[in-house]
C-alpha positions in Angstrom: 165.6 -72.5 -51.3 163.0 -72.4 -54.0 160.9 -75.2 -54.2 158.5 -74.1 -56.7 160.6 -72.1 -58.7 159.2 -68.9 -58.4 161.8 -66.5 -59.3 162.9 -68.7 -62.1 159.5 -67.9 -63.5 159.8 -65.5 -66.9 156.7 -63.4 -66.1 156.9 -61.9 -62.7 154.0 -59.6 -61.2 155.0 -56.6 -58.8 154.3 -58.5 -55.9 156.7 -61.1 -56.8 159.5 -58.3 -57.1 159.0 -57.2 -53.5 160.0 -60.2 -52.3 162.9 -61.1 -54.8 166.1 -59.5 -54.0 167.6 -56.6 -56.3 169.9 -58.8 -57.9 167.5 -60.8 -58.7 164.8 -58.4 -60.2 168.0 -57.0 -62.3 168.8 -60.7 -63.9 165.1 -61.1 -64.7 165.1 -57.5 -66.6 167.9 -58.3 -68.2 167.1 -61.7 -69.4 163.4 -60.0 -70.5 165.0 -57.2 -72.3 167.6 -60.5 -74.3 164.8 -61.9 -75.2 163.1 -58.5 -76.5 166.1 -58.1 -78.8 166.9 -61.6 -80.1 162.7 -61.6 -81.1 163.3 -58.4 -82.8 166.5 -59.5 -84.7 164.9 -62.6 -85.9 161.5 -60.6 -86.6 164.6 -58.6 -88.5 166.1 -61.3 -90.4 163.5 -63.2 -91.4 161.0 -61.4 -94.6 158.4 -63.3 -93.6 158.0 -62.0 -89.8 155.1 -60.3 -89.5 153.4 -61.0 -92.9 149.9 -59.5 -93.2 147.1 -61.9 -93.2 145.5 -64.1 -96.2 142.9 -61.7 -96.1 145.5 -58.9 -97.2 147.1 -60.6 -99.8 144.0 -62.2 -101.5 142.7 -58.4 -101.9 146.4 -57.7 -103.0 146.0 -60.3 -105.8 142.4 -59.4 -106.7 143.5 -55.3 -107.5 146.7 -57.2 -109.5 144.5 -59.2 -111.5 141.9 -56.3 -111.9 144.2 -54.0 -113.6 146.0 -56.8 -115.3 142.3 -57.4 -116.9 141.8 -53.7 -117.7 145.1 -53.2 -119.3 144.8 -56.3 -121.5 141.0 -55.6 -122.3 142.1 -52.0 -123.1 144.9 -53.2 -125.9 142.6 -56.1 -127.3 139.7 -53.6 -127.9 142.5 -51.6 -129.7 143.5 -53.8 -131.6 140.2 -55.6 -132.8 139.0 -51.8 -133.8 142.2 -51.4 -136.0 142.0 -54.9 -137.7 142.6 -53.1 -141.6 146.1 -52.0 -140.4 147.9 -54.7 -139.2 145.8 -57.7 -141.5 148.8 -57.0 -143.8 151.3 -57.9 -141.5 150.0 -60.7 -140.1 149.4 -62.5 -143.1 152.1 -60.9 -144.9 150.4 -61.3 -147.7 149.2 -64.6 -148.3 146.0 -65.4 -149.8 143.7 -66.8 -147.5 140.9 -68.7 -147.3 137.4 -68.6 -145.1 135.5 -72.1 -145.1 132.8 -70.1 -143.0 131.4 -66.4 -141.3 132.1 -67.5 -138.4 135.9 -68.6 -139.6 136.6 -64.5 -140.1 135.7 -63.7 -136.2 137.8 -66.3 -135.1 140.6 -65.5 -137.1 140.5 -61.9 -135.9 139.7 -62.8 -132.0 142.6 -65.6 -132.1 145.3 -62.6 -133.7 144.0 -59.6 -131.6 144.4 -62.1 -128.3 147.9 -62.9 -129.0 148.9 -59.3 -130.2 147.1 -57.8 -127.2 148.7 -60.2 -124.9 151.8 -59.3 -126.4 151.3 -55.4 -125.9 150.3 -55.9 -122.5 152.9 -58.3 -120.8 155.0 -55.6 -120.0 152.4 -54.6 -117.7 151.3 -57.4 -117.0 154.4 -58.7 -115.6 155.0 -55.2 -113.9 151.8 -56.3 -111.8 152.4 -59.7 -110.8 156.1 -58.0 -109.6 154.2 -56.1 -107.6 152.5 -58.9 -106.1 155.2 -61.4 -105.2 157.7 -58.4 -104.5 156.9 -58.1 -100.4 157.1 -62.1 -100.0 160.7 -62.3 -101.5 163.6 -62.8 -100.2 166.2 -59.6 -101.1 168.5 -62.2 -103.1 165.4 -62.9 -104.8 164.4 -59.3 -105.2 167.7 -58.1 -106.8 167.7 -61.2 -109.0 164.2 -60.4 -110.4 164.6 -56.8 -110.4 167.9 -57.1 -112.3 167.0 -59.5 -114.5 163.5 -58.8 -115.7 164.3 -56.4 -118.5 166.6 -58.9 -119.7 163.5 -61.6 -119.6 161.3 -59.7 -121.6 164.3 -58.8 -124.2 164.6 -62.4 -125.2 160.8 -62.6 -125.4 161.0 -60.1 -128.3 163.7 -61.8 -129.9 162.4 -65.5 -129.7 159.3 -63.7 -130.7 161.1 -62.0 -133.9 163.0 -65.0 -134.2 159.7 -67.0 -135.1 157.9 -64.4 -137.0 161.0 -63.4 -139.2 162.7 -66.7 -139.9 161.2 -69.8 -139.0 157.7 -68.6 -139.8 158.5 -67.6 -143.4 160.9 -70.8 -143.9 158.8 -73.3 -142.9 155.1 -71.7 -144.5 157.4 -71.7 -148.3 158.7 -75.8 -147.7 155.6 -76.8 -146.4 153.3 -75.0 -149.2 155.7 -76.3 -152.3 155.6 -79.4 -150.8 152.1 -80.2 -151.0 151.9 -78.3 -154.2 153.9 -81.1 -156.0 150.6 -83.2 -155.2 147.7 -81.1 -154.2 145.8 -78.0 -154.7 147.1 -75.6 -151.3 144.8 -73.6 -149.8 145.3 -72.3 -146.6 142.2 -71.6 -144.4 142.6 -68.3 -142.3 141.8 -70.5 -139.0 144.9 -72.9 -139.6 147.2 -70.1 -140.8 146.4 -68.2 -137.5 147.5 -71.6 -136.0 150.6 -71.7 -137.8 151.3 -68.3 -136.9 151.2 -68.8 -132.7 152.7 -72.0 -133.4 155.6 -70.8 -135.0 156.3 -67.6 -132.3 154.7 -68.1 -129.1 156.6 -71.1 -128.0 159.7 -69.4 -129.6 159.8 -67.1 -127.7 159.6 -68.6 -124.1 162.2 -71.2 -125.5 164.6 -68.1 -125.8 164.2 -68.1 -122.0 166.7 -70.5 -121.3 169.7 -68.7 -120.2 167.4 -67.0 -117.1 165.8 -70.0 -116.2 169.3 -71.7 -116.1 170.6 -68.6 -114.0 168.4 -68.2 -111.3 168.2 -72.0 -111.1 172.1 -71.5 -110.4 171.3 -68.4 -108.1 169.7 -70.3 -105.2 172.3 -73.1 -105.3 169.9 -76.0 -107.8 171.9 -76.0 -110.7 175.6 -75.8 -111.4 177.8 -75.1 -115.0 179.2 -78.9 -113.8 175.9 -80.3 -114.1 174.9 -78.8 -117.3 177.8 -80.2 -119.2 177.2 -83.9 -117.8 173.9 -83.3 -119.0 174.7 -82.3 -122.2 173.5 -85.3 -124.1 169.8 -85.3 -122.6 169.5 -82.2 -122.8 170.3 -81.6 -126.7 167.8 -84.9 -126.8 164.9 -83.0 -124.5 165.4 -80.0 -127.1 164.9 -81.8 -130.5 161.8 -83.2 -128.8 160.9 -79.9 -127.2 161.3 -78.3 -130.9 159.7 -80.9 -132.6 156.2 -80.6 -131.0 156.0 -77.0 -130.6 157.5 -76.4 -134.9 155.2 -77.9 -138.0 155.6 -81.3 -138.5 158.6 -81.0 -140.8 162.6 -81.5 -140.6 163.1 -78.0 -141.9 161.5 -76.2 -138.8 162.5 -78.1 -136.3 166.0 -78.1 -137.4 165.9 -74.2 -137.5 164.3 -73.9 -134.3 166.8 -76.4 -132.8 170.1 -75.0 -133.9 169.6 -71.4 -131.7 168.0 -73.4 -128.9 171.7 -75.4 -128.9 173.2 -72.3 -128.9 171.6 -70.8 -125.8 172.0 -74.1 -123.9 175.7 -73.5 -123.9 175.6 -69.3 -123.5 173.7 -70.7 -120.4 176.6 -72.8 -119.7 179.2 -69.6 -119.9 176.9 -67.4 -118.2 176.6 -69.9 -115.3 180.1 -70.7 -114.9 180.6 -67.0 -115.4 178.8 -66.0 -112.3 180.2 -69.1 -110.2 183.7 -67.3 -110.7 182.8 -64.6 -109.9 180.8 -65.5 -106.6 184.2 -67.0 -106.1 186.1 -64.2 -106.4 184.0 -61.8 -104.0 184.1 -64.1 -101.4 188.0 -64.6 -101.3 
């Protein structure tokens, strides 16, 4: 009889071993060494086992964000210092306007912030992968590390997309259209305006088809779902395209037509990669 349950007990001291019998003492090694191995396959299944402390990740961040700092510092002081050569293609041309000095450094610090932001995300995304790389899980990993090429690919093109056609489209309607009534000059302050307007936004709007994949990835959005959705969806675009475009039919139709147009690639590419999940499981 054990009344207090002493060799049931998990921790047992030498002196509790002399009196247990051998049997005993094995069970008890062998239930320790169990429990040993199923901590060290969960510790092995589960990424977050182990993590290092806030500490170690809050000085993680703070190198990331360092460099990220440098690098975009770096490009900006680059391109401020060689304003002359790309004025021309900003502007493309255009005869501009200054109500002001202080108009001309704006102009030039608004430009050389979004062309050094554009040189440096590259890197800049290279860092915060570094970052959120060890907290991942490897699904995650491979999804990220597969797909981020891809990412910054449609950035360029939305991008180009912006500066080559709707840019150009929508500056030529909007300027004969006030011409028919009014004297148009175009200050250098709202042309930069224009200018992000009519690219920035662009180009995270090419995004789609990623954002719809990995939402299909981890099991939040299906090809099913985006065709029931359809409807709201074209409708959340034309509003999505009319407040980040010029106030004018012209450019938010242009802007609206590709952003249809990657809605359903996301559509294919999502029902794509169901089939074949589908098929590697079977």
């Amino acid at each position: 009889m054990d009344p207090y349950g002493d060799y049931r007990r998990k921790v047992l001291s030498p002196l509790d071993k002399k009196d247990m019998p051998e049997k005993m003492i094995a069970v008890t090694d062998e239930e320790a060494a169990k429990e040993v191995e199923e901590a060290a396959a969960i510790a092995a299944e589960d990424p977050f086992v182990g993590d290092p402390p806030l500490v170690e990740h809050l000085t993680d961040l703070r190198k990331q964000l360092i460099k990220s700092v440098v690098v975009f510092v770096t490009f900006f002081i680059g391109v401020f210092a060689t304003v002359n050569l790309w004025f021309p293609v900003v502007t493309r041309g255009h005869e501009l306007i200054v109500l002001g000095p202080m108009e001309v450094v704006v102009f030039y610090m608004s430009i050389s912030t979004a062309l050094a932001f554009g040189l440096s995300l590259p890197f800049l995304c290279h860092f915060l992968w570094q970052f959120v790389k060890p907290g991942l899980h490897p699904k995650e990993k491979q999804f990220l590390s597969l797909y981020s090429p891809v990412m910054f690919l449609l950035f360029l093109a939305g991008l180009a997309f912006g500066y080559f056609v709707v840019n150009p489209l929508s500056y030529r309607f909007l300027i004969s259209l006030g011409a028919m009534n009014f004297t148009v000059m175009v200050s250098a302050q709202e042309y930069a305006k224009f200018l992000l307007m009519t690219t920035m936004p662009i180009g995270l709007l090419f995004e789609l088809p990623i954002v719809a994949l990995f939402l299909a990835a981890i099991g939040v959005l299906t090809a099913d779902t985006l065709r029931k959705v359809r409807k709201w969806s074209y409708l959340i675009l034309a509003v999505v395209s009319a407040l980040i475009t010029p106030p004018d039919f012209v450019s938010q139709l242009i802007v609206l037509i590709p952003m249809i147009l990657l809605y359903e690639a996301s559509i294919f590419i999502v029902l794509y990669t169901e089939r074949r999940n589908v098929a590697v499981q079977e």
